[in-house]
N, C-alpha and C positions, 0 to 999 in steps of 0.2 A: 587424494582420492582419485585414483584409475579404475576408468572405464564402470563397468555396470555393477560388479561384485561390489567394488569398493561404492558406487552410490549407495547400493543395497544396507550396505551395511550401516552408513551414515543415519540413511534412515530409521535403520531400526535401532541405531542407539540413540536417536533422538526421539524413540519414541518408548524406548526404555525410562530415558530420563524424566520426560512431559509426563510418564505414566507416574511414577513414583515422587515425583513433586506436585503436582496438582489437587492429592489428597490432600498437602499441607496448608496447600492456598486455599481449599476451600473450609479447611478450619480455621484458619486465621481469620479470612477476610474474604467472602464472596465475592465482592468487587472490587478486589485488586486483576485488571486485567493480565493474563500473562499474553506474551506475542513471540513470536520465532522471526528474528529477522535473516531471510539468505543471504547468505555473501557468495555463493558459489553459483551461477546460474542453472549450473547442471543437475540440482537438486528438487529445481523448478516445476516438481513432476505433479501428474495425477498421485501417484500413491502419497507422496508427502503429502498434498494435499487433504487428500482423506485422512491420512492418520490427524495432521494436527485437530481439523474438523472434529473428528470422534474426541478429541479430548479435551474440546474447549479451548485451544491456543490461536490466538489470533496469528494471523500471517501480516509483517511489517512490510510494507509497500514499500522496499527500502532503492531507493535512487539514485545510485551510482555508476562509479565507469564502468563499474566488471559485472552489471546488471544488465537486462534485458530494462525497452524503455516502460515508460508509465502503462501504456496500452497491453502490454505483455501481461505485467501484473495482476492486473485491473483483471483480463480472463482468470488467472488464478484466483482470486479471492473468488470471484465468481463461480468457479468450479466449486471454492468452499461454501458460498453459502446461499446457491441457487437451489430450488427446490429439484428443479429440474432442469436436463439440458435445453441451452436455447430458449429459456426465461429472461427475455430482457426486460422485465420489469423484478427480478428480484431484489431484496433487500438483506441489508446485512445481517448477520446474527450474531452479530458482539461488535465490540466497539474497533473503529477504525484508525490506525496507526498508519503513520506515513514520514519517511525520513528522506529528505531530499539532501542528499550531501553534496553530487557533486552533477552538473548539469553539462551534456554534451557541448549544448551551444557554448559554454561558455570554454572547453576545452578545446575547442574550435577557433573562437574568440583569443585566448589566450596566446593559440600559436601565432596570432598576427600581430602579436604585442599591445593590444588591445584591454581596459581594465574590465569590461563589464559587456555581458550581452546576456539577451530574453530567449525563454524558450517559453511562448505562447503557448503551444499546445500541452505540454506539460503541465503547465497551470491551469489548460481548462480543464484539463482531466481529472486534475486533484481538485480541482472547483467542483467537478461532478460526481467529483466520490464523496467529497462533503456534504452535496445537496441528498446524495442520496443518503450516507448516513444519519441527515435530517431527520428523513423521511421515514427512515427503517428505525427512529428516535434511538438510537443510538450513538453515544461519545466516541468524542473524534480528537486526534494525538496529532498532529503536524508541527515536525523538528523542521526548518530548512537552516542549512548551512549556508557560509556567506559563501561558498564556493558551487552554491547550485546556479545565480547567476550574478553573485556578486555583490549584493545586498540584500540581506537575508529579511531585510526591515520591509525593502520596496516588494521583496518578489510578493512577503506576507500580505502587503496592500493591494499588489496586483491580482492574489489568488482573492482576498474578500471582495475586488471588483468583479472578477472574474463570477462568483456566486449572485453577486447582487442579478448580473446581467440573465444569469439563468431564474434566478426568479424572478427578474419582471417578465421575462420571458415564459415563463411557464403560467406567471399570472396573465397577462394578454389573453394566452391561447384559453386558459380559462373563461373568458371574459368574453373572445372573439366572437 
């Protein structure tokens, strides 16, 4: 896929596709959710955005090396499903997907011959996409691979730390 023709086109066969399968999904199974995850970042656009929005597809927060990081994302969903621009209190409108496969820190890490390392912030991020899909009471998908930072068991303990700490914190400020 070169340059802007060839994005162009990606997109509108992906939106060829979404168009003509999502009739099927919504006779089968209303809530079976579908999702788009990118592997290319270049595809990372406002337009794909909109389309997959228009047609119901969720966008897969997906986490790897040839990705832009968590925070990058995180605007694109939000481009999908803010009411408006610069809505920082928007809420989702379908359910939240997220694949953390493979984590900077740890390919960082890795070069030093090192087995394991944390990317803090990346967990609080996915902590707060969580709380907020809470909150927009919509389900929430989180794959982590063991090469996001090495134990896919711990990083999952450190992300439901990671939530807990945002709600006592959001209850406090409640309470204060």
């Amino acid at each position: 896929m070169k340059g802007i023709e060839g994005r162009q086109a990606a997109i509108e066969a992906l939106e060829a596709y979404f168009t003509s399968v999502m009739p099927m999904v919504d006779r089968l199974a209303s809530s079976i959710p579908v999702a788009l995850e990118v592997r290319n970042p270049t595809l990372l656009t406002p337009r794909l955005m909109r389309v997959i929005s228009k047609l119901g597809v969720r966008l897969v927060v997906g986490l790897n090396g040839d990705m832009p990081g968590v925070l990058r994302q995180m605007r694109a969903l939000q481009f999908c499903d803010a009411k408006t621009d610069g809505d920082t209190q928007w809420q989702l409108q379908g359910p939240l997907v997220i694949r953390w496969q493979q984590g900077a820190a740890l390919r960082q890490v890795r070069r030093q011959s090192e087995l394991r390392a944390t990317d803090p912030v990346t967990r609080a991020a996915i902590a707060s996409l969580i709380v907020r899909a809470v909150r927009s009471q919509q389900p929430t998908y989180v794959v982590v691979g063991e090469d996001a930072e090495g134990s896919a068991p711990e990083t999952l303990r450190a992300i439901l730390t990671s939530i807990e700490s945002i709600r006592r914190g959001a209850y406090q400020r409640e309470r204060g």
